[in-house]
Backbone atoms as SQL, in Angstrom:
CREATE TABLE atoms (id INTEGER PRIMARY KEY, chain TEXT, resi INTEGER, resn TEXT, atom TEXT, x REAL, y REAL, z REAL);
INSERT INTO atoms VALUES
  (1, 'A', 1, 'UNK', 'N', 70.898, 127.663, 92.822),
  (2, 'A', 1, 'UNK', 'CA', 71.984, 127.083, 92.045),
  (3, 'A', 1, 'UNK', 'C', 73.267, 127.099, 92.866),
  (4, 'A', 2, 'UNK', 'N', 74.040, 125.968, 92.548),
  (5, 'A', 2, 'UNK', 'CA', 75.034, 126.092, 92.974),
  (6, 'A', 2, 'UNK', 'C', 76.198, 127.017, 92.271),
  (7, 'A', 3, 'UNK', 'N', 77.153, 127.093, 93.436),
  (8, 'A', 3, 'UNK', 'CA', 78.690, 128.694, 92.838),
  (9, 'A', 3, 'UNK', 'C', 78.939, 127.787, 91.429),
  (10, 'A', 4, 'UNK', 'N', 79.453, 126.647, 91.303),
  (11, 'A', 4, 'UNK', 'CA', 79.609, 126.040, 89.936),
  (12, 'A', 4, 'UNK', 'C', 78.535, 125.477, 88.957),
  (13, 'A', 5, 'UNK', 'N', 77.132, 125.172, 89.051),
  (14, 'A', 5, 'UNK', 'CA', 76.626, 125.493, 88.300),
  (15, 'A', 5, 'UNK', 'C', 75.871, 126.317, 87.119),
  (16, 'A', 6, 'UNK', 'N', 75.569, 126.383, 85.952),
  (17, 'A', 6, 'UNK', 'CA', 75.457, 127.389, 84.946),
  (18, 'A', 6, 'UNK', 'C', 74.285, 127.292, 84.285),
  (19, 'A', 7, 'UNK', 'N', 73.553, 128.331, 83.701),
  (20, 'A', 7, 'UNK', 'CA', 72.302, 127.854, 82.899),
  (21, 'A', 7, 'UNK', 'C', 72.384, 127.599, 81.826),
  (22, 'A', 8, 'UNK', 'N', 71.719, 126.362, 81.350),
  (23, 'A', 8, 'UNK', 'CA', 71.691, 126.148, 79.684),
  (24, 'A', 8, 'UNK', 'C', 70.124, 126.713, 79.538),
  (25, 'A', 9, 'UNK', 'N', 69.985, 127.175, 77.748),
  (26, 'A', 9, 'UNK', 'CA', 68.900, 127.577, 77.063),
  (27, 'A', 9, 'UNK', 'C', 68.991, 126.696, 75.996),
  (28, 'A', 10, 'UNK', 'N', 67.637, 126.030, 75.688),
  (29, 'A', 10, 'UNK', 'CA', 67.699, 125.034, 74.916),
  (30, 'A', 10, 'UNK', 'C', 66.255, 125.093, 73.789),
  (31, 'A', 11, 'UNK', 'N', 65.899, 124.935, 72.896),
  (32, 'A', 11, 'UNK', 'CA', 64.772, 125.106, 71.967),
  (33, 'A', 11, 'UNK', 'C', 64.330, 124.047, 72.032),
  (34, 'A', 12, 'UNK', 'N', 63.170, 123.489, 72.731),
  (35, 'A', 12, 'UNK', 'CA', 62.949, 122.229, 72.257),
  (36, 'A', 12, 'UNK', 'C', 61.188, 122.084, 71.709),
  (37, 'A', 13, 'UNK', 'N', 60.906, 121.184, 70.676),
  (38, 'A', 13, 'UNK', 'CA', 59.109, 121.027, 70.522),
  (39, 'A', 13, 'UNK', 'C', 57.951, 121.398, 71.996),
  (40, 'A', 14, 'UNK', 'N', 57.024, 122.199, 71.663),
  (41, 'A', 14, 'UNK', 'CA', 56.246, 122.248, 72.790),
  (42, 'A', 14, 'UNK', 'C', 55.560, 121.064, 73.269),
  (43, 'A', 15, 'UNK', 'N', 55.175, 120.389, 72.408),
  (44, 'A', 15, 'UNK', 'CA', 54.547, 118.719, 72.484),
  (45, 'A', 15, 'UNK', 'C', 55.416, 118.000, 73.132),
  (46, 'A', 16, 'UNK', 'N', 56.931, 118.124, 72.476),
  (47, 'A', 16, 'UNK', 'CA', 58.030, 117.139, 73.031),
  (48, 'A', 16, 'UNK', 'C', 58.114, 117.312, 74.411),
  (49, 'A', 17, 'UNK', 'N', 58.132, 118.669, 74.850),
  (50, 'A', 17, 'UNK', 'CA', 58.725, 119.125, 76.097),
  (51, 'A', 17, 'UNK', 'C', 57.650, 118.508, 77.180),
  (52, 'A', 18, 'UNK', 'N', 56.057, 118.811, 76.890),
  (53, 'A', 18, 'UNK', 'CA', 55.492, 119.031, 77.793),
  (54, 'A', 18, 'UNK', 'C', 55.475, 117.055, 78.207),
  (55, 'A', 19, 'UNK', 'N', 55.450, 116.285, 76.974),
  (56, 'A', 19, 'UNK', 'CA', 55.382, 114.949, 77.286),
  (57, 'A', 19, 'UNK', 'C', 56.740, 114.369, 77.765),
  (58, 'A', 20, 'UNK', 'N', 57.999, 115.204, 77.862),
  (59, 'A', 20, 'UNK', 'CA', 59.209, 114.391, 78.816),
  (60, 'A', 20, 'UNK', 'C', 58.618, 115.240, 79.975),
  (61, 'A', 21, 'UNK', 'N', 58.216, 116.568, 79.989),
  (62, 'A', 21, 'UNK', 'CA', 57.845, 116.428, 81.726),
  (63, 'A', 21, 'UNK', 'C', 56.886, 115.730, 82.507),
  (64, 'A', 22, 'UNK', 'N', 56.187, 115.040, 81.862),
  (65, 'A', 22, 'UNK', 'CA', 54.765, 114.141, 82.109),
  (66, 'A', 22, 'UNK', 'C', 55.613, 112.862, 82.900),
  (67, 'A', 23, 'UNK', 'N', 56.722, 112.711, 81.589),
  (68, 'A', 23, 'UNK', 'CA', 57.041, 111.307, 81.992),
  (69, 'A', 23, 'UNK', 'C', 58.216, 111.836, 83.294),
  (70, 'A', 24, 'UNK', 'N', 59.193, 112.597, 82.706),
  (71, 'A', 24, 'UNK', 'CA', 59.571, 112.952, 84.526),
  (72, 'A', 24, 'UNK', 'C', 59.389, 113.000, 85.398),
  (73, 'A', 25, 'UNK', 'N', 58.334, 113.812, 85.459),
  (74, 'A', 25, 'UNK', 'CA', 57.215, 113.947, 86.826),
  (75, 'A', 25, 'UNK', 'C', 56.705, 112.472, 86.975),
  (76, 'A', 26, 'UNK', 'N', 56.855, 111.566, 86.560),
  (77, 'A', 26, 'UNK', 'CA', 56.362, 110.258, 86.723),
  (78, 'A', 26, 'UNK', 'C', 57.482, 109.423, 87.442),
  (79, 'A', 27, 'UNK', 'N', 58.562, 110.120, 86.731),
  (80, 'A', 27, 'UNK', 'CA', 59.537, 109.057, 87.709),
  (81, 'A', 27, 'UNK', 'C', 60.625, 109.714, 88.771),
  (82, 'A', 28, 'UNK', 'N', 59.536, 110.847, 88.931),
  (83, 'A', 28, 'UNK', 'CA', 60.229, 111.941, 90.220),
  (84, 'A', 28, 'UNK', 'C', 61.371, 112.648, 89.656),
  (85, 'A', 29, 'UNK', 'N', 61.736, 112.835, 88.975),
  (86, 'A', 29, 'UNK', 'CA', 62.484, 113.733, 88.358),
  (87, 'A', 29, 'UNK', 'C', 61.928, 115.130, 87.750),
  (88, 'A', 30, 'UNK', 'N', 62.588, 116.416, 87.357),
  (89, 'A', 30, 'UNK', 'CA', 62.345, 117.472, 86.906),
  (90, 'A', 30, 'UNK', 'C', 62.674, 117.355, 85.624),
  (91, 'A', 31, 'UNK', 'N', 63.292, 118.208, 85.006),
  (92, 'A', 31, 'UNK', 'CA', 63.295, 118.521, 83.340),
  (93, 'A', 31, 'UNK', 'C', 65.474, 118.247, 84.002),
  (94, 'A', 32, 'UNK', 'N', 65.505, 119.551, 84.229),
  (95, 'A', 32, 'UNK', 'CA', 67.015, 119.837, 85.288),
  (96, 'A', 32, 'UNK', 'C', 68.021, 118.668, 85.395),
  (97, 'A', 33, 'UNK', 'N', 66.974, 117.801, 86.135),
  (98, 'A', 33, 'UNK', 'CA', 67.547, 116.355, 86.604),
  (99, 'A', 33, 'UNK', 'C', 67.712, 115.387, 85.637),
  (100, 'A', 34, 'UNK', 'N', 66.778, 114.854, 84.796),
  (101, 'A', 34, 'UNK', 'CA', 66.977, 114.778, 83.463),
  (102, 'A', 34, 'UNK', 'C', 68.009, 114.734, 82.248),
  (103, 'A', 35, 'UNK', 'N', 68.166, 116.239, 82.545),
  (104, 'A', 35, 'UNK', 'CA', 69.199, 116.738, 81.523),
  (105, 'A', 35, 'UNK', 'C', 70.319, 116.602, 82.042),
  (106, 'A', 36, 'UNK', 'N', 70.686, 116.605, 82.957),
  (107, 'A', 36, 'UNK', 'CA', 71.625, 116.372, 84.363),
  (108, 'A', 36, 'UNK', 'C', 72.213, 114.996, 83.858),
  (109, 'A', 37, 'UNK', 'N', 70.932, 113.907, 84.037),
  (110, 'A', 37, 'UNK', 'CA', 71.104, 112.438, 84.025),
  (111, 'A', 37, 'UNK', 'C', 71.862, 111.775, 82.603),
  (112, 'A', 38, 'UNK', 'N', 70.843, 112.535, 81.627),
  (113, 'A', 38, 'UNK', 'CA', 71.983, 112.000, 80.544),
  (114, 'A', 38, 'UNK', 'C', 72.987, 112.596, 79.952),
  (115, 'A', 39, 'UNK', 'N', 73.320, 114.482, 80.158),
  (116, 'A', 39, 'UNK', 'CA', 75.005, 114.952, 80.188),
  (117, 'A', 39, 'UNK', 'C', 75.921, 113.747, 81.163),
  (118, 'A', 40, 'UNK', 'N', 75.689, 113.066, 82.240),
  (119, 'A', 40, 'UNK', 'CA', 76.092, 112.596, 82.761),
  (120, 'A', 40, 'UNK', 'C', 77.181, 111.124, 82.197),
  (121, 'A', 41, 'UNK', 'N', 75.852, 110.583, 81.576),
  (122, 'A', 41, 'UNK', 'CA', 75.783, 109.162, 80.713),
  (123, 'A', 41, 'UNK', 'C', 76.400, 109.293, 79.416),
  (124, 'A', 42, 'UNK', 'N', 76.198, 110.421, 79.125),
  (125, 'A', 42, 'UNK', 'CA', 76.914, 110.824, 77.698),
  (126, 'A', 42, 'UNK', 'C', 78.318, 111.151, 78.201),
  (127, 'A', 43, 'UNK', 'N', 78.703, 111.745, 79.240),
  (128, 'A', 43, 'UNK', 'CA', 80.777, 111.729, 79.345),
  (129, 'A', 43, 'UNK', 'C', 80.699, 110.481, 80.025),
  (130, 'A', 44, 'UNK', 'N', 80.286, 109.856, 80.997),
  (131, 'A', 44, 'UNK', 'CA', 80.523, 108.921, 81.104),
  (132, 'A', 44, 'UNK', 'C', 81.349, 107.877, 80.308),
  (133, 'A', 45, 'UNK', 'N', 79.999, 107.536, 79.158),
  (134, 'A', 45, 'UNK', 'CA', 80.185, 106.657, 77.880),
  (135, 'A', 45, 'UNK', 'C', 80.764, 107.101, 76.810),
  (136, 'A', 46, 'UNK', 'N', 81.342, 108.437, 76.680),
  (137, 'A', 46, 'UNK', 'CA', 81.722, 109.353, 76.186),
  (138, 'A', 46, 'UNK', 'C', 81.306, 109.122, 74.708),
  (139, 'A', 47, 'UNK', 'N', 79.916, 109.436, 74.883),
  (140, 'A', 47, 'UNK', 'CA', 78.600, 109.267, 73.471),
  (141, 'A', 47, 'UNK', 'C', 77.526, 108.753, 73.870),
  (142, 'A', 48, 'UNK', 'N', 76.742, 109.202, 73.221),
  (143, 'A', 48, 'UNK', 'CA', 75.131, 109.389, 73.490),
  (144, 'A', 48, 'UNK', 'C', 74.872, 107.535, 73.952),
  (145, 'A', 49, 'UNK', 'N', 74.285, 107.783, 75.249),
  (146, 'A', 49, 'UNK', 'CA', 73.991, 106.285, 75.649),
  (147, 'A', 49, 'UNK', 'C', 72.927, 105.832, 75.527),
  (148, 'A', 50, 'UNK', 'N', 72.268, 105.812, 74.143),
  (149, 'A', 50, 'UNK', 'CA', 71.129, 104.722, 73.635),
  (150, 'A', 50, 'UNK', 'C', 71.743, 105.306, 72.184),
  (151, 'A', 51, 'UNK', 'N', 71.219, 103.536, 71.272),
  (152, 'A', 51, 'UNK', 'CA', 71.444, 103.989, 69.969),
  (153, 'A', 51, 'UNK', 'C', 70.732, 105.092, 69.271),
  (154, 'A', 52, 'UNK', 'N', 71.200, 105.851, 67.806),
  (155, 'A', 52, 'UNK', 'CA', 71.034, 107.128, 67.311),
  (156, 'A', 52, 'UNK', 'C', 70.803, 106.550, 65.995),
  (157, 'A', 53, 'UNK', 'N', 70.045, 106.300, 65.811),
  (158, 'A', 53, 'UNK', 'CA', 70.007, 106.422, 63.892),
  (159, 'A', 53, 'UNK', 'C', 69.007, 106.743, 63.194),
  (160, 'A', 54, 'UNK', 'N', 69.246, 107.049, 61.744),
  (161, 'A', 54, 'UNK', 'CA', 68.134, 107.071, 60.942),
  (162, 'A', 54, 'UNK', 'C', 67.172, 106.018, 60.781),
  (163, 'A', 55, 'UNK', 'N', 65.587, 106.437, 61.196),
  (164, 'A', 55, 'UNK', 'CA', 64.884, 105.255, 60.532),
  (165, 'A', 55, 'UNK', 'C', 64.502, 104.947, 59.216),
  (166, 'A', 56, 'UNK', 'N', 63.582, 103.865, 58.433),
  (167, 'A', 56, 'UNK', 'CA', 63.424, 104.190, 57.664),
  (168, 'A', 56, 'UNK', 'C', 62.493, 104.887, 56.875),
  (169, 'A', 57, 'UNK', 'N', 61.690, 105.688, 58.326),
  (170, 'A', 57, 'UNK', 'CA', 60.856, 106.646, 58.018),
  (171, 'A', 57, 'UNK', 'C', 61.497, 108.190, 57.475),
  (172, 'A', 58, 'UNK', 'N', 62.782, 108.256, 57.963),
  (173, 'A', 58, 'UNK', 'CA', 63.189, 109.005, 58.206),
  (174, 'A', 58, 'UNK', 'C', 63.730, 109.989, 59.442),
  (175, 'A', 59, 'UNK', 'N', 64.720, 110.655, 59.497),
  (176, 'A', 59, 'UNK', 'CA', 65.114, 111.110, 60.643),
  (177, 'A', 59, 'UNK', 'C', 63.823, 112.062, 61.672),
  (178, 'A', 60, 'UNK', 'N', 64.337, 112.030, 62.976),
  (179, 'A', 60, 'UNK', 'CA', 63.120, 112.877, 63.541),
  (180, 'A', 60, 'UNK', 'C', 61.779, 112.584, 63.906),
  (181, 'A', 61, 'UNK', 'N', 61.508, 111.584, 63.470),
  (182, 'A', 61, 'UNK', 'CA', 59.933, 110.954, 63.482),
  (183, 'A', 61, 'UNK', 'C', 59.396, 109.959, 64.041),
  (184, 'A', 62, 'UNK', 'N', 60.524, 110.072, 65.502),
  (185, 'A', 62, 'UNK', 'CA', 59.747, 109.049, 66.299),
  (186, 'A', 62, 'UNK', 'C', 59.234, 110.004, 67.067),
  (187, 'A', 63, 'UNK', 'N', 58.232, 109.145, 67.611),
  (188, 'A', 63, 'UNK', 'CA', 56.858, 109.240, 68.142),
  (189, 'A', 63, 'UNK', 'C', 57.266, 109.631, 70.020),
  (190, 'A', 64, 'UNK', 'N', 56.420, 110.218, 70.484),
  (191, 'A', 64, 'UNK', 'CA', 56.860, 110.112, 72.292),
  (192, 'A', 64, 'UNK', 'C', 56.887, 109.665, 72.929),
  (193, 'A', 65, 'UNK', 'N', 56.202, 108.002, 72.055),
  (194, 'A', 65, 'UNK', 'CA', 56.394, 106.886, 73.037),
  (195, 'A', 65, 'UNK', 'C', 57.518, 106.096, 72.409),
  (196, 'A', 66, 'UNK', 'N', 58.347, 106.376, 71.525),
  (197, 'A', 66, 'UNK', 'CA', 59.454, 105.717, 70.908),
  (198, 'A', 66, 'UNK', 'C', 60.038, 106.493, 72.042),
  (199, 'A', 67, 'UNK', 'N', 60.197, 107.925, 72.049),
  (200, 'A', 67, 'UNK', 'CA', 61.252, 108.697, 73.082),
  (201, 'A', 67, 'UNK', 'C', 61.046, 108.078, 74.668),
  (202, 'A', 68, 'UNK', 'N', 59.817, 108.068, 74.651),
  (203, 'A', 68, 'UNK', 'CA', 59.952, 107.739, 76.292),
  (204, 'A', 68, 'UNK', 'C', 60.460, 106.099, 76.317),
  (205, 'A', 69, 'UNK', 'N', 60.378, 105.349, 75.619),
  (206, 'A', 69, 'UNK', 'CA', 60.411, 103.931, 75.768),
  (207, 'A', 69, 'UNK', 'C', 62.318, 103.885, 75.781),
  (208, 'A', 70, 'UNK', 'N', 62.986, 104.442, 74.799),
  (209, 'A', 70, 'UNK', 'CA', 64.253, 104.958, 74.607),
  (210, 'A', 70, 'UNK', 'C', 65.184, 105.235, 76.159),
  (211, 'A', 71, 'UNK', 'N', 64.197, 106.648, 76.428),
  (212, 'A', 71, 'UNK', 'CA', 64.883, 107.731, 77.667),
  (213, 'A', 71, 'UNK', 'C', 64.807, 106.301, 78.693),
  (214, 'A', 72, 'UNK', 'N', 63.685, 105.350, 79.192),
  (215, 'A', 72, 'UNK', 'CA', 63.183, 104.190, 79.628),
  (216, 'A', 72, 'UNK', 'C', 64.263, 103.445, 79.841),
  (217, 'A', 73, 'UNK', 'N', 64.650, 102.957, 78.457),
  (218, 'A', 73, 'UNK', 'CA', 65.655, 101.783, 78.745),
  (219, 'A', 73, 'UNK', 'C', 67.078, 102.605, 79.480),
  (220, 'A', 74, 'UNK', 'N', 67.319, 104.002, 79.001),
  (221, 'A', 74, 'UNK', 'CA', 68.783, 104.034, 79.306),
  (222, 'A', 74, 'UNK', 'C', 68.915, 104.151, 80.544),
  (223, 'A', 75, 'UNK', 'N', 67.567, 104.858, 81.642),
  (224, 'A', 75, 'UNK', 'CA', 67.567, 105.118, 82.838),
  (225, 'A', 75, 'UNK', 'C', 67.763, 103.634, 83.224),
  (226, 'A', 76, 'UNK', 'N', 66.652, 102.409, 82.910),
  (227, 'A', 76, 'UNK', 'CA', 66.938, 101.394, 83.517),
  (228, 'A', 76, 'UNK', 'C', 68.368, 100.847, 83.437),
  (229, 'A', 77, 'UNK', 'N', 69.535, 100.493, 82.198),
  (230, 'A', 77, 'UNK', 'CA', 70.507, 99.903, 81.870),
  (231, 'A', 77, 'UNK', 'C', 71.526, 100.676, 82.797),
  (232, 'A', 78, 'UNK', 'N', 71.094, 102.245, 83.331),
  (233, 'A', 78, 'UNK', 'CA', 72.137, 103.138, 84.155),
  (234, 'A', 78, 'UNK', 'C', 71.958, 102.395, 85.474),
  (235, 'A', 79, 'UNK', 'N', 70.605, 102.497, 85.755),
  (236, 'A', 79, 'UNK', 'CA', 70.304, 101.632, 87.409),
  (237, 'A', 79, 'UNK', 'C', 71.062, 100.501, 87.763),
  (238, 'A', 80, 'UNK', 'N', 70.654, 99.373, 86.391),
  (239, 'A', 80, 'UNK', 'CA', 70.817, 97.879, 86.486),
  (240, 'A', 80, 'UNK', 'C', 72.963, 98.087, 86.459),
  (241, 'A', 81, 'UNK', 'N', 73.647, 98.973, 85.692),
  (242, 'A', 81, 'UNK', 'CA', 74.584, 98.906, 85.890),
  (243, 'A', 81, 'UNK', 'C', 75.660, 99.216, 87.232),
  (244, 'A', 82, 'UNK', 'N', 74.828, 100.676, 87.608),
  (245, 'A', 82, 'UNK', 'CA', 75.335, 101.023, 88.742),
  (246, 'A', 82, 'UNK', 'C', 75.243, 99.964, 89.805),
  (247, 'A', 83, 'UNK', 'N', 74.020, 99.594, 89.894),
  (248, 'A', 83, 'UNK', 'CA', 73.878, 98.021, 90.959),
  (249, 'A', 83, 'UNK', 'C', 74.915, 97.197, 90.797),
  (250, 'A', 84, 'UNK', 'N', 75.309, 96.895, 89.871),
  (251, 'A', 84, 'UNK', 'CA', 75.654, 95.915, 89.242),
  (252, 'A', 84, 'UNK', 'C', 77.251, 96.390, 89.551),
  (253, 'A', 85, 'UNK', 'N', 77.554, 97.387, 89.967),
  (254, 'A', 85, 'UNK', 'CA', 79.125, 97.782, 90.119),
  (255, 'A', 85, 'UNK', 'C', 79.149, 98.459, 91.931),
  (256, 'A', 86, 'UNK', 'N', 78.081, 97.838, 92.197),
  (257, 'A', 86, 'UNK', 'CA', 78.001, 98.018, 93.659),
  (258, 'A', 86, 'UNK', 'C', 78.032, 100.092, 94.060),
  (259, 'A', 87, 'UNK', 'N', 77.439, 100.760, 93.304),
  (260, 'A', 87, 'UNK', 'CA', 77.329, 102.293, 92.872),
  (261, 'A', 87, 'UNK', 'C', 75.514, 102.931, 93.517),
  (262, 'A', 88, 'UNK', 'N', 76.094, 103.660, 94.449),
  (263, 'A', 88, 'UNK', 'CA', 74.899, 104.272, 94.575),
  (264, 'A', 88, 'UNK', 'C', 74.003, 104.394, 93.281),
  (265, 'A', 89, 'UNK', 'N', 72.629, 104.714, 93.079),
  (266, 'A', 89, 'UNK', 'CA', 71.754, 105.410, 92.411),
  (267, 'A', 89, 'UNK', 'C', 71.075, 106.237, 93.257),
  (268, 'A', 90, 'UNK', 'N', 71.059, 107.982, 91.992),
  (269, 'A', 90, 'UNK', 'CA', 70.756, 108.564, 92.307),
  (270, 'A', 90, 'UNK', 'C', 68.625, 108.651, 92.110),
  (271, 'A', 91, 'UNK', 'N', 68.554, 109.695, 93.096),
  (272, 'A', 91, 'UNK', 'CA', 66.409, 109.210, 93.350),
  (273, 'A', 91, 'UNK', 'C', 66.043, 110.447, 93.327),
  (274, 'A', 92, 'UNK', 'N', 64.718, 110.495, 93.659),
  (275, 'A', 92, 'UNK', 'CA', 64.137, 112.009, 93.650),
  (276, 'A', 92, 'UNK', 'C', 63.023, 111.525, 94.629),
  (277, 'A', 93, 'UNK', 'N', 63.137, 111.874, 95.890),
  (278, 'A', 93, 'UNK', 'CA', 61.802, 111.619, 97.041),
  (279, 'A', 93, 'UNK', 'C', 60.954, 112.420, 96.891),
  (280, 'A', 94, 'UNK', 'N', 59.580, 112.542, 95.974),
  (281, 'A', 94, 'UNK', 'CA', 58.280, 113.441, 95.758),
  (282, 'A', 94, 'UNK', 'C', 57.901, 113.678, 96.883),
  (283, 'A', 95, 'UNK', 'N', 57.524, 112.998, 97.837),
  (284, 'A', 95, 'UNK', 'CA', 56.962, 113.456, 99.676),
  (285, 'A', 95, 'UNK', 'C', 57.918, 114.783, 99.965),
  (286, 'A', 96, 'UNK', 'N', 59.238, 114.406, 100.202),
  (287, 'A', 96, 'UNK', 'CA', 60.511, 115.442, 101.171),
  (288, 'A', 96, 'UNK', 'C', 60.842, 116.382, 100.269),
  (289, 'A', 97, 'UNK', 'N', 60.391, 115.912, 97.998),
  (290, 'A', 97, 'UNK', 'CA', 61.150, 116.904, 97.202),
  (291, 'A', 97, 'UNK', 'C', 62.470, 117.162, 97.625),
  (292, 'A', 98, 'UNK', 'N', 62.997, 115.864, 97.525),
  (293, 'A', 98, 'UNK', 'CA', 64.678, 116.086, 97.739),
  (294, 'A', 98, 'UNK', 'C', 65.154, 115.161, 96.760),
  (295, 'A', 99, 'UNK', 'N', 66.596, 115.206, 96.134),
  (296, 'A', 99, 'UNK', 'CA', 67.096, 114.287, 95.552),
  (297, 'A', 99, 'UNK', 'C', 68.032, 113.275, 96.687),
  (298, 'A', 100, 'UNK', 'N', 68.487, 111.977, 96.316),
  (299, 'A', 100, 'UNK', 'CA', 69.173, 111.264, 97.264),
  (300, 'A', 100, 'UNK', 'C', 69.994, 110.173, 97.189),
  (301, 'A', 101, 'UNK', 'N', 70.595, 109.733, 96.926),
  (302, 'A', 101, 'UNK', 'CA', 72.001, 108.678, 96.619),
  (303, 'A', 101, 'UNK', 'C', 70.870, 107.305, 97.526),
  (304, 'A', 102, 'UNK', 'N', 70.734, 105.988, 96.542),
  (305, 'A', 102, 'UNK', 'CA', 69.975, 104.947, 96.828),
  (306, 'A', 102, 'UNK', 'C', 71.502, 104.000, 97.184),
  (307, 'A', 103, 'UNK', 'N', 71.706, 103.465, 98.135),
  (308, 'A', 103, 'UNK', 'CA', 72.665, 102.879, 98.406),
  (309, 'A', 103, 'UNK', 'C', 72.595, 101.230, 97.946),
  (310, 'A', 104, 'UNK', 'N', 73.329, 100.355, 97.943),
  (311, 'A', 104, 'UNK', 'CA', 73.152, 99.182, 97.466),
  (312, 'A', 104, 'UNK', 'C', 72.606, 98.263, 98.664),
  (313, 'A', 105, 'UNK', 'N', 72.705, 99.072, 100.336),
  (314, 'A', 105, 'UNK', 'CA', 72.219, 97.850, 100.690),
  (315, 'A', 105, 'UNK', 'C', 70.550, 98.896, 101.021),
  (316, 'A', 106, 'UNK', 'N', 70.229, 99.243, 100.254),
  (317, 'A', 106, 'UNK', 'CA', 68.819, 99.979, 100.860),
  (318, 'A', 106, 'UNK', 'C', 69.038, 101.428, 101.196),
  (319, 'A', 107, 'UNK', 'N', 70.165, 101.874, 101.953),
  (320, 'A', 107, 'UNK', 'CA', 69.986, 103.245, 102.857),
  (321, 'A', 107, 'UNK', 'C', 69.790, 104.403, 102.014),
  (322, 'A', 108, 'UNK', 'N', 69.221, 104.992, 102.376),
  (323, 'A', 108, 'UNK', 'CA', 69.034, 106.820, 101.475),
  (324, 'A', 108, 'UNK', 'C', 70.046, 107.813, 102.006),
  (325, 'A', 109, 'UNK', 'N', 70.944, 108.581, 101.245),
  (326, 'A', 109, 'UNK', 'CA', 71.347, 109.800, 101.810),
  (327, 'A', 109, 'UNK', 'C', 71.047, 111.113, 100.835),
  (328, 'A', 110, 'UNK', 'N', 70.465, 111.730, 101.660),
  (329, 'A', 110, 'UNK', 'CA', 70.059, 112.980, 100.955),
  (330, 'A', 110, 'UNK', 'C', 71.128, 113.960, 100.921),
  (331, 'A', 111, 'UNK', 'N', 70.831, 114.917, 99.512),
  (332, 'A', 111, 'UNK', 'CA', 71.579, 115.486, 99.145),
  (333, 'A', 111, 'UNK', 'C', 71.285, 116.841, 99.322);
């Protein structure tokens, strides 16, 4: 850890958890990075960056492919924006297990 970083403790479903690390681990990310990505998006946008509401099933009861399809779009709309404002994106290289700033014309710099 870094001198300014801190640990959060968080309660979350065992089902829930183990299927966002499935899908993390899918798109090279950790749990860490993740949580990282959308504290990020949330001051950013200063509020939760995908919509929040009740369904009319009721609150709580979407499914893990409602969540992953969700977590899905906001990662993509973060990518497609940052591009789109000429903004690095940040990566996760599974081979080197490094994270790395994706530059707009191609280049990698690791972090």
């Amino acid at each position: 850890m870094q001198a300014q970083d801190v640990r959060v403790t968080v309660r979350v479903n065992r089902k829930l958890k183990e299927s966002a690390e499935t899908l993390f681990d899918y798109l090279g990310l950790n749990m860490s990075n993740a949580i990282n990505i959308f504290l990020r998006k949330t001051v950013e946008q200063r509020g939760i960056p995908f919509p929040v509401n009740a369904s009319s099933q009721g609150v709580g009861e979407l499914s893990s492919s409602d969540i992953t399809g969700i977590f899905n779009r906001a990662v993509e709309q973060d990518i497609t924006e940052k591009k789109r404002k000429g903004l690095p994106v940040a990566r996760y290289d599974l081979d080197k297990k490094r994270a790395y700033l994706e530059n707009i014309d191609g280049t990698r710099e690791y972090v």
